[in-house]
Structures are given as C-alpha cells and as structure tokens.
C-alpha positions as CSV (number, residue, x, y, z in Angstrom):
1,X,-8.5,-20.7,12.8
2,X,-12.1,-20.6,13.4
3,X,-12.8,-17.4,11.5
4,X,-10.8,-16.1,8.7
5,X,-11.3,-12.7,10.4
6,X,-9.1,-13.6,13.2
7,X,-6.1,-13.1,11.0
8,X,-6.8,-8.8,11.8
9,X,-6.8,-9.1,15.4
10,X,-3.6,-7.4,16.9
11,X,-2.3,-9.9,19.7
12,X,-0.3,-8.7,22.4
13,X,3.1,-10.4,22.3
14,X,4.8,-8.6,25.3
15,X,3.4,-6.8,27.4
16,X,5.4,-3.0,27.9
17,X,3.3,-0.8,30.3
18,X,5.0,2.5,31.3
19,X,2.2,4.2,33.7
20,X,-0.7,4.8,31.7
21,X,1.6,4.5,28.3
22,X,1.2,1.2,26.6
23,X,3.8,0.1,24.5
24,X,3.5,-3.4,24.5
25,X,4.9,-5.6,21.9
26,X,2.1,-7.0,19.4
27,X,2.0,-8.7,16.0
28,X,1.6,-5.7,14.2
29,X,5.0,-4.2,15.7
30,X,6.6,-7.2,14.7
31,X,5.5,-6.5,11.0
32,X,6.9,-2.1,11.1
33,X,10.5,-4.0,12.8
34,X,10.4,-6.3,10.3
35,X,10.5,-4.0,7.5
36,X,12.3,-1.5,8.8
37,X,15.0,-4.3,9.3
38,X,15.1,-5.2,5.8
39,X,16.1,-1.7,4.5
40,X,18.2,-1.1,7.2
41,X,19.9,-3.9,5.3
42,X,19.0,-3.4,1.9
43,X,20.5,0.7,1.7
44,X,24.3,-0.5,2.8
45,X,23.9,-3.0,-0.1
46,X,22.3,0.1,-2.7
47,X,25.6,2.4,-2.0
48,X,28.2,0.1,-2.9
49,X,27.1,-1.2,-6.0
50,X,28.9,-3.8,-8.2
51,X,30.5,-3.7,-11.2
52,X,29.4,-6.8,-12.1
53,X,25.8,-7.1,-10.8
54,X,24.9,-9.7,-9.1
55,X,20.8,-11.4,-8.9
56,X,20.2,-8.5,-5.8
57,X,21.7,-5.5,-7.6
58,X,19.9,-6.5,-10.8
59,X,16.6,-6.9,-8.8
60,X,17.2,-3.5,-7.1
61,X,18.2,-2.1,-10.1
62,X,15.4,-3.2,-12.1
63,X,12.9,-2.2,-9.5
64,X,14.4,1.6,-9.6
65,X,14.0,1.7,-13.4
66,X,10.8,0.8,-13.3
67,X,9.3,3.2,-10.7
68,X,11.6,6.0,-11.9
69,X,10.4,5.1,-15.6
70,X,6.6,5.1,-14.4
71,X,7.3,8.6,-12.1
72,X,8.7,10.4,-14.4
73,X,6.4,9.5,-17.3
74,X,3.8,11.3,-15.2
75,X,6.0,14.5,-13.2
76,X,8.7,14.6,-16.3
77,X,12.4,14.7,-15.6
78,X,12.1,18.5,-13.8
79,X,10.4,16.9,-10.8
80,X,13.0,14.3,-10.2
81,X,13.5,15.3,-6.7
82,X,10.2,13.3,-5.9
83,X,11.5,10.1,-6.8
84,X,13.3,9.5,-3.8
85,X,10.4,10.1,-2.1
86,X,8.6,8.0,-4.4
87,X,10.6,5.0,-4.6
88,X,11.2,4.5,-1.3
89,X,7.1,4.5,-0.9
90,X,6.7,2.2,-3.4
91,X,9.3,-0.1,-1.4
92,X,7.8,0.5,2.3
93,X,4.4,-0.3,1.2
94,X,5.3,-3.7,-1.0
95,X,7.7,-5.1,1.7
96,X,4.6,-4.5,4.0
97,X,2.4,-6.4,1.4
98,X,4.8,-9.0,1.1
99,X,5.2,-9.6,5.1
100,X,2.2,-9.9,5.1
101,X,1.8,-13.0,3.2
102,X,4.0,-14.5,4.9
103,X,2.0,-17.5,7.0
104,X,1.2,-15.9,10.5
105,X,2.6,-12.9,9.8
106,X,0.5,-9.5,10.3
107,X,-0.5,-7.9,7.2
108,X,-0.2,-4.6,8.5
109,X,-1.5,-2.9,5.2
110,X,-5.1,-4.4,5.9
111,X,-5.3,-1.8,8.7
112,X,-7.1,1.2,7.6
113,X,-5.9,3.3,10.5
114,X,-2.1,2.3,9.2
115,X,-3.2,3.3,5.4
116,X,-5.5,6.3,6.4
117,X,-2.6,7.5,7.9
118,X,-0.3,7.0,5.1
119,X,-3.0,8.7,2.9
120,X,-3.8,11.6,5.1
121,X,-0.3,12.2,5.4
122,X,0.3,12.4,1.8
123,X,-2.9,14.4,0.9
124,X,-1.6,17.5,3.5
125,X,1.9,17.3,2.2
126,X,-0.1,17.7,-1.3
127,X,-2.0,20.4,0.0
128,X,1.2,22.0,1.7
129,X,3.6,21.6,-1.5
130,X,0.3,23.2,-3.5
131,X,0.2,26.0,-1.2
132,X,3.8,26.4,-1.6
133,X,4.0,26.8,-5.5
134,X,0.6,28.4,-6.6
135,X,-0.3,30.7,-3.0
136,X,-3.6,31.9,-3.5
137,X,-4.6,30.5,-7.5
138,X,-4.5,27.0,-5.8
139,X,-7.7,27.7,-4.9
140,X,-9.1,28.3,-8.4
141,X,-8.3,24.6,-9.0
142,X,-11.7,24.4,-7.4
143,X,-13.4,26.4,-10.2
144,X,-13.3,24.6,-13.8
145,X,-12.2,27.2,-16.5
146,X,-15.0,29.0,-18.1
147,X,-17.8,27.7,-15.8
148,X,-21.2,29.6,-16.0
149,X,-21.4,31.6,-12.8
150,X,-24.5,29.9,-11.5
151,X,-23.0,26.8,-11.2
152,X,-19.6,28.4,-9.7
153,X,-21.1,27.0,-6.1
154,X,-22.0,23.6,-7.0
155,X,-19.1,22.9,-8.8
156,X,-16.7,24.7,-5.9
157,X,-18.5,22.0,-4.0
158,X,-18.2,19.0,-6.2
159,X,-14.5,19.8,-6.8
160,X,-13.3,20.2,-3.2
161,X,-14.9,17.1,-2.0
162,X,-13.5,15.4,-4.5
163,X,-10.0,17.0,-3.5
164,X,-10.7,15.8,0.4
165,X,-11.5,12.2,-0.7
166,X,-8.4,11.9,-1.9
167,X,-6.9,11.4,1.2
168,X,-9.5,8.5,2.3
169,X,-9.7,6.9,-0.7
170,X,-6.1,6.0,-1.4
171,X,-6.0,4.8,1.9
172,X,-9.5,2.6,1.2
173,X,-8.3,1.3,-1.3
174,X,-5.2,-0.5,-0.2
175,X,-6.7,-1.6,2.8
176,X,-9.8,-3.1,1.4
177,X,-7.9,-5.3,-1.5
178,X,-5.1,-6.5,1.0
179,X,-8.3,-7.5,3.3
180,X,-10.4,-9.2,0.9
181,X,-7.4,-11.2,-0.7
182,X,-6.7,-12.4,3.0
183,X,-10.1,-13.3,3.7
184,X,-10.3,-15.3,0.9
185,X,-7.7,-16.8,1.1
186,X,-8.1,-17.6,4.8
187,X,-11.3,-18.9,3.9
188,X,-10.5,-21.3,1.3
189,X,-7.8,-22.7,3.3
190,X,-10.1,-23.6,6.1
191,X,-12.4,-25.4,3.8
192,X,-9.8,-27.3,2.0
193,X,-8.6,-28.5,5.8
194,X,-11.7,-29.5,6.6
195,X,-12.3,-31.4,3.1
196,X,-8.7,-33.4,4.1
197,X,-9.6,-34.1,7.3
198,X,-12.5,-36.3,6.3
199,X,-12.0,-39.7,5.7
200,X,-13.5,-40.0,2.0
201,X,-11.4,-40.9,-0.9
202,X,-13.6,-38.4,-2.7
203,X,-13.7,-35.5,-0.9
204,X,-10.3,-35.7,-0.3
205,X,-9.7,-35.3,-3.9
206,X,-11.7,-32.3,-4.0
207,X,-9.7,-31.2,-0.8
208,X,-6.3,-31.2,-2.9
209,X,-8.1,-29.9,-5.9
210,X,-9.0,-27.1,-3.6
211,X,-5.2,-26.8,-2.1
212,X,-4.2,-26.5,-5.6
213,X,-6.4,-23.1,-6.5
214,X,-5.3,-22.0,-3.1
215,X,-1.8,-22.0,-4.5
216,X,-3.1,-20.3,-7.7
217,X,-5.1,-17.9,-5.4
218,X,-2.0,-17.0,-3.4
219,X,0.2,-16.4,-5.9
220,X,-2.7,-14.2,-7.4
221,X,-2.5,-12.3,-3.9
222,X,1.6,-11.7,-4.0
223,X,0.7,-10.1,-7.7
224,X,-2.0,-7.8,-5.8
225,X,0.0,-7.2,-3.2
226,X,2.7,-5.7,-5.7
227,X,0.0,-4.0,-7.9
228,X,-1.5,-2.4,-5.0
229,X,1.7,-0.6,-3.9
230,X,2.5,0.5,-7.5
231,X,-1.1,1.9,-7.7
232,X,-0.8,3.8,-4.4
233,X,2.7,5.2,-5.6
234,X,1.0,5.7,-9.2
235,X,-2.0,8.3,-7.6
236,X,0.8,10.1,-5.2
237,X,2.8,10.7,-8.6
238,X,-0.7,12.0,-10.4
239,X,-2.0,14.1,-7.1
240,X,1.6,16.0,-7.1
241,X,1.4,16.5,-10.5
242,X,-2.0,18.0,-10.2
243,X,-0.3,20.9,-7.6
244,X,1.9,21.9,-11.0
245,X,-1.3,22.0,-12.9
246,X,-4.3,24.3,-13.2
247,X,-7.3,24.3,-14.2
C-alpha cells in the first residue's frame, strides 16, 4: 500500500447501474452486509437462551449487563424503554469497529458521512422526543436559571450552538479516532515492511522490533474501537437524559 490513506478509498466491487441509479457493490457495502449478517445471526441465538450458558450466552449476557448497568446509571430504571434502543447501538457501532480491523476489510466508522449521519439522526430524534415531553419550556433549556437579562441573548446564543454541535460532534468524534488509529497503524506497518525487506541483519531486527509494537498498537486499536462505541452510546444516554432535565 503506497499510502496509508488508501485504506478510505471506497472501491467498486460490482458494478450495479440501474439508469442513472448507481447501486454498485463496493467495499463499504461489504462492511453494512457484514454486520447486518452477524445479528441476523446473533438475535435467533439471544431468544432461546440456555440454561446452562455457554462461552456465547455468557459473552452476550455480559455485554447486556454492562450497557444496561452503564444506561441506567445515567436515565434510572423509569427510562428503561431506551435500552433497547441503546444496546442494540452500542452493538451496531462495535461490530462496525471490529470489521473494520479486520485486514482489508472497510472500516466503515472512519467515514464521517456514515457517523454524521448516525449523529444527526440521533440529535433530531433528541430534539423530537424533547419536543414531545416538555412542548414549549424546551426552549428555556436555552436560558440558564436566573441569568441577568442582559446577557439572556448571548447566553441563548452560546447555549443553542452548543445544542446543534451535538449532532456533529458525536459523529467527529468516532470518525476521527477510528481514522487516526488506522493511519497509524497503516503507517507503521509499511515501515516495518520496508525495514524486513532490506537485507541487513540490523535493521531487520529493528523491523521485527517494529512488528512487535505493531501488535501492541493493534490490540491498542480493538480497545479503541470498543471504547469509542461505548462513548458514542454513553453521550446518546446523557443527551436523552438532558430532554427529562431542565435548566
């Protein structure tokens, strides 16, 4: 790979055209079939549970506590009907994470567009589910409690643009740490090729030296890539609690 950057590109696998519709096959469809495949697979598996677990159901299981533990903590148990929601977030955005470090693979996630949209979507089902419970006083969420008058504009200001960026930066955020892990480690790999493929006893020792923090490295990235989908479920759970919130 003669750019670590190369790694984004979206290839077209198969070409589909339909007039002047394009829906051609590429590397980042692969990725969305992939992980819709696997809970396609995974929910039969989730409804017939075992009396006696086995490593799967443990794995599953464990995995539910744990978001449902960390949800809750933040909405409390009368907003339960958002951990389904929730969960299965947390779920669609790790699998994506994980995919994508899969050699070759697509990482999907390191798409802005594909997180934008994810985070744009969320922010106006926020705003709607806002809306919904508080009608008009959801707009006094913009206006700290007891602020002087003459600063009512500025802060009106200050507070709905920091509302709006909401909805970019959750999206940022998970697109520009899946991106820079990837880089990295597309980067270091290439050098520690090139270090092997010299014929020097000594360099190739630093070569395999540098193989070894590239293993170090990517297992640093599969910890990210699980961190970054807890985070992004983590802010959805504090933004909906916000809508039962006021100022």
């Amino acid at each position: 790979m003669s750019s670590p950057l190369l790694q984004f590109n979206i290839i077209e696998l198969i070409p589909i055209k339909v007039g002047s519709l394009d829906l051609s096959i590429t590397n980042a469809t692969i990725s969305i079939i992939m992980t819709l495949s696997i809970f396609v697979y995974l929910l039969p598996n989730l409804r017939k549970p075992n009396l006696k677990p086995n490593h799967y159901q443990m794995f599953v299981e464990g995995t539910y506590k744990f978001v449902k533990g960390t949800v809750l903590d933040i909405l409390g148990n009368d907003k339960s009907k958002f951990l389904g929601y929730l969960l299965t977030l947390f779920n669609f955005i790790c699998i994506l994470n994980l995919i994508g470090m899969v050699p070759y693979a697509y990482a999907i996630t390191s798409q802005a567009i594909i997180t934008l949209f994810l985070s744009c979507a969320i922010w106006l089902g926020v705003l709607q589910l806002g809306l919904k419970i508080q009608k008009s006083y959801f707009f006094a969420n913009f206006l700290p409690d007891k602020s002087p008058f003459v600063m009512a504009i500025l802060l009106i200001n200050i507070e709905l643009i920091s509302f709006i960026a909401r909805a970019i930066s959750l999206g940022v955020r998970l697109a520009a740490n899946i991106t820079s892990g990837h880089i990295l480690l597309g980067i270091i790999a290439g050098f520690a090729l090139n270090m092997l493929l010299i014929k020097s006893t000594i360099i190739n020792i630093v070569g395999i030296i540098i193989v070894l923090l590239l293993i170090v490295l990517t297992l640093l990235e599969l910890a990210v890539a699980l961190i970054q989908a807890y985070v992004f479920t983590l802010l959805t759970s504090i933004y909906i609690q916000d809508v039962y919130s006021t100022h």
